[in-house]
N, C-alpha and C positions, 0 to 999 in steps of 0.2 A: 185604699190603704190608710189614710187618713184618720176617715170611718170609726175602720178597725181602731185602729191607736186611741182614740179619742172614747171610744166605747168601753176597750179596756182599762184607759185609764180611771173613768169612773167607776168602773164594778171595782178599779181595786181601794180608790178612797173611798167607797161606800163599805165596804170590806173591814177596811184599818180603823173606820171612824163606828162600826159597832161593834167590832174587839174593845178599843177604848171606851165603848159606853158600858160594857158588859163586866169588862176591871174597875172603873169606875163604880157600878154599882156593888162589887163585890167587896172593897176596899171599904167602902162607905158602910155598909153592913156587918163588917168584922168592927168597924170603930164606934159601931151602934147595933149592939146586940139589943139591945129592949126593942127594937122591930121587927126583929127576926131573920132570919137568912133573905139572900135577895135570890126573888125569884128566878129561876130558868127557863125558858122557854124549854116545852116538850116535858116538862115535869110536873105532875102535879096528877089529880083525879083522872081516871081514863087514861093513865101513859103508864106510868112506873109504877105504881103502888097496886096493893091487892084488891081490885074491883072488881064486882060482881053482882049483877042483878040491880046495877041504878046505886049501890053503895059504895063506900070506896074506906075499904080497911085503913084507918090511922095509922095501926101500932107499926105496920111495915116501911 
């Protein structure tokens, strides 16, 4: 039981601690637009945007 406890409690600081990295980088990106938006994991060529054939539509 221990184990357990001891297991969940790190999945949930590892959890809390890249929420806070993820507002962090997003805060910092809003108060520095000459960088551009901060990235997301899962976004970008091949996920979200219009691709096809090894290209990846910008304007979308």
């Amino acid at each position: 039981m221990l184990n357990f406890l001891i297991a969940m409690g790190i999945i949930f600081i590892l959890m809390s601690g890249w929420i806070l990295i993820q507002q962090t980088a997003r805060k910092y990106a809003a108060k520095h637009p000459e960088f551009g938006p901060a990235k997301e994991e899962g976004l970008g060529c091949g996920k979200n945007c219009g691709c096809g054939a090894g290209q990846c539509d910008k304007s979308s």
